[in-house]
C-alpha positions in Angstrom: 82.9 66.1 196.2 86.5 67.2 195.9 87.3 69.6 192.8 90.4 68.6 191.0 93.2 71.4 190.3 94.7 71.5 187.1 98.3 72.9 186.1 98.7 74.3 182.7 102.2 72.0 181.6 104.2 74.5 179.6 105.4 73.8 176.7 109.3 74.7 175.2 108.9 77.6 173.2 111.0 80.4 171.9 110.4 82.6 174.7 111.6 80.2 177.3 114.5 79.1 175.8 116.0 83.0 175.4 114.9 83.1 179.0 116.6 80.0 180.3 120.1 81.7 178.2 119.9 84.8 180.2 119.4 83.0 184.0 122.9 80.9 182.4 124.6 84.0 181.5 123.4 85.7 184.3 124.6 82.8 186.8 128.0 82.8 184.6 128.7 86.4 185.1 127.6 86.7 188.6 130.1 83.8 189.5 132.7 85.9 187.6 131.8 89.2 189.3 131.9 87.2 192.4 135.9 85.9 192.0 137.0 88.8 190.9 135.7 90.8 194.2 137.0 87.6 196.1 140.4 88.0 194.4 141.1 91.8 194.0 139.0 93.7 196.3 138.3 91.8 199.5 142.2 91.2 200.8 142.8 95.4 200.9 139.2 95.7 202.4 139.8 92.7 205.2 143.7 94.4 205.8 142.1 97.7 206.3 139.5 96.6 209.1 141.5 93.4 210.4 145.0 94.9 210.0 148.5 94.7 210.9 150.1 96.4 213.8 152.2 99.0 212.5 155.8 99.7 214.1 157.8 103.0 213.2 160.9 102.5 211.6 163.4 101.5 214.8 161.0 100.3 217.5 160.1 96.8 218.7 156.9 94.8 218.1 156.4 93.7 221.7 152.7 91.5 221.6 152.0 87.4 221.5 155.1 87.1 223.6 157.8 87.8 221.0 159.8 91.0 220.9 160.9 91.9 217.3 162.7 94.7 215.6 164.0 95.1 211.9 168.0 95.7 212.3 169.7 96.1 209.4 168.0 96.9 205.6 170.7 96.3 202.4 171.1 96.0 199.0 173.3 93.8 197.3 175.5 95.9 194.5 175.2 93.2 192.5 172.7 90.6 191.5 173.3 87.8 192.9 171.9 85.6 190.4 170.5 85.0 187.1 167.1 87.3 186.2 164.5 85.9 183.8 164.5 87.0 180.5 163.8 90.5 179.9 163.6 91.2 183.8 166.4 92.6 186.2 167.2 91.3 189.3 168.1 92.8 192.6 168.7 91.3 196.1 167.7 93.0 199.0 168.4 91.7 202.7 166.8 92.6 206.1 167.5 91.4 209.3 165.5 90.8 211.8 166.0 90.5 215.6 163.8 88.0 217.8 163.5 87.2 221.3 160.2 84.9 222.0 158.8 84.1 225.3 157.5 80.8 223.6 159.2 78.4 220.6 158.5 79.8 217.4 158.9 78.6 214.2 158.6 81.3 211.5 158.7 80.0 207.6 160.5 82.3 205.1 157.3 82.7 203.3 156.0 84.6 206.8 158.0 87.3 206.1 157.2 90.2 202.6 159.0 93.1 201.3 156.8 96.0 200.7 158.4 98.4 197.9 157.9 101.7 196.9 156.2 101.7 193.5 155.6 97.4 193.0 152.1 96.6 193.9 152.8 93.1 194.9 154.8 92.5 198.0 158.3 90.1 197.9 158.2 87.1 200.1 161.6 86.1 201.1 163.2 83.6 199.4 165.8 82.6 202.4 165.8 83.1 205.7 168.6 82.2 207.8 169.9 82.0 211.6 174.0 82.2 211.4 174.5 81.5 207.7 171.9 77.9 208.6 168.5 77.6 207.1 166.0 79.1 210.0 164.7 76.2 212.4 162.8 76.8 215.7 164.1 79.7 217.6 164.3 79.0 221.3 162.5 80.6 224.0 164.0 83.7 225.8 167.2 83.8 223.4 167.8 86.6 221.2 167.8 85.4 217.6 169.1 87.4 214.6 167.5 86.1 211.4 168.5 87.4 207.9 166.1 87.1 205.2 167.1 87.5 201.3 164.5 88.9 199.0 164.7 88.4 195.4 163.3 91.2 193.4 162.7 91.5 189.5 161.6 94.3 187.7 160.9 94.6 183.9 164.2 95.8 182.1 162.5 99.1 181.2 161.8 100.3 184.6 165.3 101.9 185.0 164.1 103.5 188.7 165.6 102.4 191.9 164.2 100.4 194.1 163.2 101.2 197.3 162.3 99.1 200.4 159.4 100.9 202.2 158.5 98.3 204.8 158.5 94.4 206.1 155.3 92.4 206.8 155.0 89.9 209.1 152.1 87.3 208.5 151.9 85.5 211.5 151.5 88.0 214.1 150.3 90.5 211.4 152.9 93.0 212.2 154.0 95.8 209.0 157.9 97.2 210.2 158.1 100.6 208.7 161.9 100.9 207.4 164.1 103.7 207.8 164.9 106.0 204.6 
């Protein structure tokens, strides 16, 4: 003859209910914890182990069959548009020269500004091939492109702005530029 196993059914009570709270709070706060390091601290630790190629001010990238070099840094003396309210505006342009092995198609958005003292890099607003919006650049032709950033600062930060280096996204590539 078999013996039959009985379970105890627990009942609610007091005691599991503050229990059950805590495993919810806990859950909420570890999902919290969790964005936060997904947002803040994992992009500077994956850039430090998986990073760009860095190129002193005046030399060439040469990898993934593209040779590239930033040209020209400039500032605009004027802004040339309208800043938000209670910002100021400043225009910086860099150009950039190309020569691919292979068609490329780089989007404005590849390109960032790194500046001295703003945490968050500029991507460029504009890029441009001869004064037209940048298309496909050709295999095995040098290509100049000029990229406009668009940089605003809180009216109180009276310091000037300088450019300390451009990022390329697509090869990961950080130009350091000339002082």
């Amino acid at each position: 003859m078999t013996q039959r196993v009985r379970r105890r059914i627990e009942q609610p009570s007091e005691e599991t209910g503050k229990r059950n709270t805590v495993l919810v709070w806990g859950a909420i706060l570890g999902v919290l914890a969790g964005l936060m390091l997904g947002i803040y601290a994992l992009p500077p630790i994956l850039r430090h182990y998986y990073g760009e190629t860095k190129v002193a001010a005046d030399e060439f990238y040469s990898g993934d069959g593209k040779l590239i070099k930033v040209v020209n840094v400039g500032q605009a003396s004027e802004p040339l548009g309208e800043a938000a309210a209670g910002m100021r505006r400043e225009d910086f342009f860099v150009t950039v020269s190309i020569l691919s092995k292979t068609q490329w198609t780089p989007l404005p958005t590849n390109f960032s500004l790194e500046l001295h003292d703003i945490h968050d890099w500029k991507q460029a607003s504009e890029a441009t091939v001869d004064g037209e919006k940048i298309g496909t650049i050709a295999p095995g032709a040098e290509t100049e492109v000029s990229l406009h950033f668009v940089v605003e600062t809180p009216v109180g930060n009276a310091g000037q702005l300088k450019p300390e280096a451009l990022h390329l996204s697509d090869p990961r590539v950080r130009f350091a530029i000339a002082e």
